[in-house]
N, C-alpha and C positions, 0 to 999 in steps of 0.2 A: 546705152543708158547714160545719162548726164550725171555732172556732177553731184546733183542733192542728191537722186535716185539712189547713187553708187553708195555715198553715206548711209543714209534710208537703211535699204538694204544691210551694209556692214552693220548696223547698231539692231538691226533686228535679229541676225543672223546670230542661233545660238551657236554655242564653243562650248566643248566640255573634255576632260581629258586632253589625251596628244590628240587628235585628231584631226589633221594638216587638208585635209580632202578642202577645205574652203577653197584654199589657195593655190590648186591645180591650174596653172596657166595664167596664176595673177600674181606669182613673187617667185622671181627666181632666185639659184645660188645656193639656197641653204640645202640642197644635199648634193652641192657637188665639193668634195671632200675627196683625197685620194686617197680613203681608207675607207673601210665598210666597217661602220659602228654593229650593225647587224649580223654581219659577217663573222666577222671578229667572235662575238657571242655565240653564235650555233658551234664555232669549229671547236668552242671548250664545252660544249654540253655534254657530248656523247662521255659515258659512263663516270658523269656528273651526279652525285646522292643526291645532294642538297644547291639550293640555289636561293637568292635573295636580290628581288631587284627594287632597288630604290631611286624612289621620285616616280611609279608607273604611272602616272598620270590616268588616264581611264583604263589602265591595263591592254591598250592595245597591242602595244610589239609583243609584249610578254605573252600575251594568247598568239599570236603568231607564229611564236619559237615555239609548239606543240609537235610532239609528244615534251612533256615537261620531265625535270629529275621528280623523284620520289618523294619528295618534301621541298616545295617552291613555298615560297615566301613572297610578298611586294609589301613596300611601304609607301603611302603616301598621305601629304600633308596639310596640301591644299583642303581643305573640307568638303566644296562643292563636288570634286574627285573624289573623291572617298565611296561614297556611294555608287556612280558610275562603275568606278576599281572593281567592288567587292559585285557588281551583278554578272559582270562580265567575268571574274576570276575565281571566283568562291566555287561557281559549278565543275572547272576543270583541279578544282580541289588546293585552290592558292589562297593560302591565310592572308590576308592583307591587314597591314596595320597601320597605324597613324604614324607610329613612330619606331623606330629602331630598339628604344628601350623595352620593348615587347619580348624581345629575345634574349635568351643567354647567350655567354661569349662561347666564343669557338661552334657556330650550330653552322657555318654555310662555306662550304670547298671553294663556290662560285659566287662573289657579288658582284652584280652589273648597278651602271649608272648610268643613264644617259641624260646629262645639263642639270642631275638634281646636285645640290651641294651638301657636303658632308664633312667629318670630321673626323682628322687622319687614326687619331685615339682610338675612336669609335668603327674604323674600316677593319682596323689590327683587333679590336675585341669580339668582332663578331664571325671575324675568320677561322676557320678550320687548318689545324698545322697543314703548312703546303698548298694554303687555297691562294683563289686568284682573283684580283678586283682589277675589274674590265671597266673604265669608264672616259667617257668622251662628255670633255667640258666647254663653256662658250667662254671666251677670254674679257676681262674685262675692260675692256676697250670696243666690244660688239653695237654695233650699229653708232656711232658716240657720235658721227657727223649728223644722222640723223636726230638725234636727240638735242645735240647744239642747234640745228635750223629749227626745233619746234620750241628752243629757249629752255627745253629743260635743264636742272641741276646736272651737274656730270654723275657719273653711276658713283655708288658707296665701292665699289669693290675694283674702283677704276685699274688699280696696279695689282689686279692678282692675274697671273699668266701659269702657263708652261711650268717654267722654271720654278716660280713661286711654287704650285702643287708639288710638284717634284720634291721639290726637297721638304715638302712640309710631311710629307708622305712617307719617305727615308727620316724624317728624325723621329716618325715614329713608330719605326722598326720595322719597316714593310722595303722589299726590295723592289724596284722601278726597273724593269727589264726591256719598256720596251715604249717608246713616246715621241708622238707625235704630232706638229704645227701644220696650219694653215690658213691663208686667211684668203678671206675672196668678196667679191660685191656681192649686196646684193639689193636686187632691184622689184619695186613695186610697179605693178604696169598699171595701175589704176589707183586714186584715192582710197577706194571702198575698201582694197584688200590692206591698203594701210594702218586706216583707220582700226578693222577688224583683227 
């Protein structure tokens, strides 16, 4: 396929939710990670009440992780997701909501996050004494060469990292038991998966 084609294609090609299948064989690196974000999440499920995952995007990995706890939750904010979220989670009985302020404090043992962004305040109010917030972030400094060669602005959020989360997280009374870096290429083998 040529150039325009490969465009063509990318701009037709719908996207909704997480749902990465586009990009099978056409961008690599973004899951090669020496931690298993998914992983990580099933090994704290088992005799898990409650759970809450924010940012599901179309609810795919969270229908995944099935059999679910006893009261599963997702937030998400995107709007175009939303509706996707709620066809695919509501039948396996997952309230999905737009926003986090849906809930009372203290309702979830387990929040997961995966690249959604949040508010350390708001991670600590809606934990349950002794729960655990699981989440894997993208650093802000991600793809930035690429964004310089297409002349974009640099990101808003260029210097939040690691460390930044970390402590913003600990000053707001959450314990950090366990964190970790990586960084790797990653590469478009085509324009179209670019573009897309």
């Amino acid at each position: 396929m040529g150039y325009e084609e490969l465009i063509e294609e990318a701009l037709a090609t719908p996207f909704e939710g997480w749902d990465w299948s586009a990009f099978h064989g056409r961008m690599t690196g973004a899951d090669d990670l020496p931690w298993g974000y998914e992983r990580l999440v099933r090994e704290r499920l088992p005799g898990t009440a409650s759970l809450l995952d924010l940012g599901t995007g179309g609810g795919e990995l969270l229908a995944s992780l099935a059999p679910l706890p006893p009261r599963t939750a997702a937030t998400e904010g995107f709007p175009p997701n939303l509706p996707v979220a709620r066809r695919r989670l509501e039948p396996l009985g997952v309230e999905v909501a737009e926003h986090t302020s849906a809930f009372p404090g203290g309702s979830f043992e387990l929040i997961t996050d995966r690249h959604e962004s949040y508010e350390p305040g708001e991670i600590r109010r809606l934990l349950a004494p002794g729960g655990t917030y699981v989440t894997q972030q993208v650093d802000g400094r991600d793809m930035e060469e690429l964004n310089a060669a297409l002349q974009g602005p640099p990101h808003e959020d260029r210097d939040w990292r690691l460390g930044t989360a970390a402590a913003a997280l600990a000053e707001a009374g959450l314990d950090v038991t366990w964190r970790a870096e990586a960084g790797y290429p990653v590469t478009f083998h085509d324009v179209g998966a670019l573009v897309l």
